[in-house]
N, C-alpha and C positions, 0 to 999 in steps of 0.2 A: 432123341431130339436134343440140338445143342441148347438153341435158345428159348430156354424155357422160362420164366418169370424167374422162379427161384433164382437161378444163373444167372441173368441181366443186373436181379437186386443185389447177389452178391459182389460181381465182378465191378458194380458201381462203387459199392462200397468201398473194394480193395483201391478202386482209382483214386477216389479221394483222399482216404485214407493215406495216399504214396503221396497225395498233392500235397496234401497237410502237414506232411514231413520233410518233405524236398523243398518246397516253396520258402521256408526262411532261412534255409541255406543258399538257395539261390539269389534270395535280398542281398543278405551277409556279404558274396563275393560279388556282387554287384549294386555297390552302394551309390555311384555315380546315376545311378539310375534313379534310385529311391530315395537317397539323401534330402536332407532340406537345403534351400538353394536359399544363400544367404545375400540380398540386397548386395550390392556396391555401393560405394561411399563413403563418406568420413567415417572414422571409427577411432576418433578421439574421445573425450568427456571433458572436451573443455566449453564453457558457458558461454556463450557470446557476450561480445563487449555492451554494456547498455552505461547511458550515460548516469548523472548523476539526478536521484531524485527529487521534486520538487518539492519545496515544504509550501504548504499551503495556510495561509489565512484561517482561523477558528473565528465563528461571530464570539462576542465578549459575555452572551448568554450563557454559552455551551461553555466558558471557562469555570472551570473549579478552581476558587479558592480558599489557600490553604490554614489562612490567617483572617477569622471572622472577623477577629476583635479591630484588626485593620483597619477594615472596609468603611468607609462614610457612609450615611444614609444619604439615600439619593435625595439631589436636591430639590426635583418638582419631578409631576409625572411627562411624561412625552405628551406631542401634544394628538388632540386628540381628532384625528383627519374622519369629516364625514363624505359618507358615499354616495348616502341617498337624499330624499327630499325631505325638507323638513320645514315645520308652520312657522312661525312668527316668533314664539316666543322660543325657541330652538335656536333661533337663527340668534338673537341675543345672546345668547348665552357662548356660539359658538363664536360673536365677533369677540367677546370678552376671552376667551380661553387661546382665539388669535394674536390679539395686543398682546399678552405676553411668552411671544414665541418666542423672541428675541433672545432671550432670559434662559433658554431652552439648553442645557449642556449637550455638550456631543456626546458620544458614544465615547468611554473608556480604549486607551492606549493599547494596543497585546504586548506584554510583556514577556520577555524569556530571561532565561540566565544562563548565562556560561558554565558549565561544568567541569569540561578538560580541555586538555589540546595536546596533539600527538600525531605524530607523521606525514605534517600537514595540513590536517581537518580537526574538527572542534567539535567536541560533543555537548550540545545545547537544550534545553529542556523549558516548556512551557506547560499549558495546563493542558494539553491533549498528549503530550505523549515528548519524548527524546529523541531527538534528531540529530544524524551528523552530516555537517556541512565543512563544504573547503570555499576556497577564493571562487566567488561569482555565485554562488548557491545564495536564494531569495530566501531570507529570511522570516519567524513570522509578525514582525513589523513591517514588513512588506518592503524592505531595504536589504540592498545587494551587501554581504560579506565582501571587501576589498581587501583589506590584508591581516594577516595572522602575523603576529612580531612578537618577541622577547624582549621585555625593558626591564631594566635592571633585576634580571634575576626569573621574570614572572611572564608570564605569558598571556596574550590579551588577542582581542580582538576588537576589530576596527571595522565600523559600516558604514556603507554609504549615503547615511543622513548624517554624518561626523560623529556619533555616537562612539563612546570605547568602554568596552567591557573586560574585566576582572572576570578568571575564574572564584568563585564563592569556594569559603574552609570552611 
């Protein structure tokens, strides 16, 4: 008898076996087939143009400063806004602490410094961090950069509240 169990498991064997060996040769000359199929499209590395970014505003709390001995003591405390209700002798107390609101300082200036200046743009520094900025970049005094110029030798910069800055030695 041909097909005998034995013979079925062998002849299986041998087929796979021939498959297992023939099959990535058959890949091999037929790569159009199996290959990876690579998108279309650009295939540059070049970054897209993004404009210039904005320097933002820091409240005068969050500034560090670097020069204690500087610093004035403030001159009175803010004043002090209530929310809720309050009896009689509250209310005294809070028209007195009103009368002298007037007296009240504003909030502290943001201050930066000029650092350098070089191929157009100007490297700036405040108590958050170094910024470069060119012609129209907001500053964080909250005034537009208008023009970068050279006077006698030195290189400055000019904002749009008239202010003009010196880079610091």
């Amino acid at each position: 008898m041909f097909f005998t169990p034995d013979r079925i498991l062998a002849w299986t064997g041998i087929g796979l076996a021939a498959a297992a060996a023939f099959f990535p040769w058959y890949v091999f000359f037929n790569e159009d087939k199996f290959g990876i199929r690579v998108a279309g499209g650009d295939r540059t590395r070049d970054l897209p143009h993004t404009g210039p970014r904005e320097v933002f505003s820091v409240s005068p709390m969050a500034m560090t400063n670097r020069n204690k001995e500087d610093t004035p003591p403030p001159a009175e405390l803010p004043d002090m806004l209530t929310t809720a209700t309050v009896n009689a002798s509250g209310k005294e107390k809070q028209n007195d602490l009103a009368a002298g609101i007037e007296d009240q300082p504003f909030p502290g200036q943001t201050s930066f410094r000029l650092l350098h200046v070089s191929n157009g743009r100007a490297l700036i520094e405040d108590g958050s961090g170094m910024y470069m900025v060119r012609v129209g970049s907001t500053l964080p005094d909250n005034a537009m950069l208008t023009k970068i110029e050279q006077r006698n030798g030195e290189w400055l910069i000019e904002t749009s509240s008239g202010k003009t800055y010196y880079p610091e030695k």
